[in-house]
N, C-alpha and C positions, 0 to 999 in steps of 0.2 A: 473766279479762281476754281481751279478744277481742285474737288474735293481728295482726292489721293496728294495730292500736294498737301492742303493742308493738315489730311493726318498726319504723314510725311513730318512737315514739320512742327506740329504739338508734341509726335512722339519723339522729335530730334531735343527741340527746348525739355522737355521735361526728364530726356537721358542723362543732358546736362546740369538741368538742377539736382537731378538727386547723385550723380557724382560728385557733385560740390560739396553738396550735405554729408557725406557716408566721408570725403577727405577732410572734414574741418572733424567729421566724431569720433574720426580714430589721431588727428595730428595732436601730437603731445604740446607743442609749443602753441594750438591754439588754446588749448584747453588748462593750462599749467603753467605758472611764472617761468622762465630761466631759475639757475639754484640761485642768481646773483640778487636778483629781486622777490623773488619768496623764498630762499631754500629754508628748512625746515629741519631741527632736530628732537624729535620722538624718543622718550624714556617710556616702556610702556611693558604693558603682557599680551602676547600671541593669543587675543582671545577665538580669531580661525583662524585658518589659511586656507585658500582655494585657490588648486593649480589646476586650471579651466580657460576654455578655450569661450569669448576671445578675448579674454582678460582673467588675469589673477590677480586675488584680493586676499589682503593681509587687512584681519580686524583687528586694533589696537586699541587697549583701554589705558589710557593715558592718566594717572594720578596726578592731578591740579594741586599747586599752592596750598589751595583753602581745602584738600581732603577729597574735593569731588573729583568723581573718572569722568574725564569725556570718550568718547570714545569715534575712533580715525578710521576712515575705509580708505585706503592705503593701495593704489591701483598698480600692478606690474605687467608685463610681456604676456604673451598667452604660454600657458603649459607646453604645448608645443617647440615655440622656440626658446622657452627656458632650457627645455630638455637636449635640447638641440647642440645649445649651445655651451652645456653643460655646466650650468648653472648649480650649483650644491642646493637644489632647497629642499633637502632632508632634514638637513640642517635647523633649518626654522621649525620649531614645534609649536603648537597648540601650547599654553599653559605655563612659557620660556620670558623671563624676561630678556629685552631686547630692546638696542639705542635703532632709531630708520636714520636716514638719513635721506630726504626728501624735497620738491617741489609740491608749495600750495598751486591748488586750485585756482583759477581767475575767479570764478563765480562762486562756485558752493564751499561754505565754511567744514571745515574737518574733514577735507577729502585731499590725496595728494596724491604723487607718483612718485616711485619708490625710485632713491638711489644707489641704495645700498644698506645690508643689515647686518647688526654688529652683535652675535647671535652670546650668551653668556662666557662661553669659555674665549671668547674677544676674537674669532674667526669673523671673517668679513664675507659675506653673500653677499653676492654684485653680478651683472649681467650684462656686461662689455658690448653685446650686439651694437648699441647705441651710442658705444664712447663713454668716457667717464673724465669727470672731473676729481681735481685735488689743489682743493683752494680753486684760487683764479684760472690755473695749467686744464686744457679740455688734451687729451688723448686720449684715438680713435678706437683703441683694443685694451683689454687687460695686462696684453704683453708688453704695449707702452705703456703704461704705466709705472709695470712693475721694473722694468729694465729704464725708467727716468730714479724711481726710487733707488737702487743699485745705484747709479749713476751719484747720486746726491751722499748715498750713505758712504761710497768710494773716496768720495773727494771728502768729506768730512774727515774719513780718517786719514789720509794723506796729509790733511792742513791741521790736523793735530799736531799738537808740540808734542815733543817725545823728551 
């Protein structure tokens, strides 16, 4: 076999394994339950925030049952397309109590991805890029979301008795 062939293709198989590798480290669903089979709710204090590139990381100390803090690295979108997409994380402080709402981890205990933060004055920080659930209901934008909510709250008062 002529040797340019074979660098050829080691450098071919080995382009292909490490794109493999680099899409399984960044895919959220391989790394992260669905919310339906881990989702996760978080009572805790914004012990950091880091809005960084290529990931942002909310650390939470979580106050346990029995007195003890565990404490959660809490992984989000990078800084970039938080800002982008005009995500409120100003919002979120250092030092704030705040409810997550989250996907565990598959593998590592006390790590998730962040669904949304429910920051003390009860404003919700959320980041649509990716779709958003409520309950079982998955839609694509914030704007669906919020115009299903409208929708729900309309019809409630309509089917009010009066």
């Amino acid at each position: 076999m002529n040797i340019r062939v074979l660098i050829s293709v080691a450098a071919t198989t080995g382009l292909v394994f490490y794109a493999g590798a680099a899409s399984t480290h960044h895919s959220v669903p391989t790394n992260y339950f669905l919310y339906a089979e881990g989702g996760v709710e978080l009572m805790g204090t914004v012990k950091e925030f880091d809005v960084r590139n290529p990931h942002s990381l909310i650390t939470l100390d979580v106050l346990e049952d029995d007195a003890s803090v565990t404490e959660w690295l809490i992984e989000w979108s990078d800084g970039n397309s938080l800002r982008r997409r005009g995500v409120e994380i100003a919002r979120v402080k250092v030092g704030e109590e705040v409810v997550v709402h989250a996907r565990k981890h598959r593998r590592v205990e006390n790590v998730a991805y962040v669904r949304d933060v429910i920051v003390s004055d009860g404003t919700i920080v959320r980041d649509c890029g990716a779709g958003i659930y409520r309950g079982d209901e998955f839609y694509a934008t914030c704007d669906e979301a919020e115009t299903a909510q409208a929708d729900v709250e309309n019809l409630s008062e309509a089917l009010a008795p009066r």
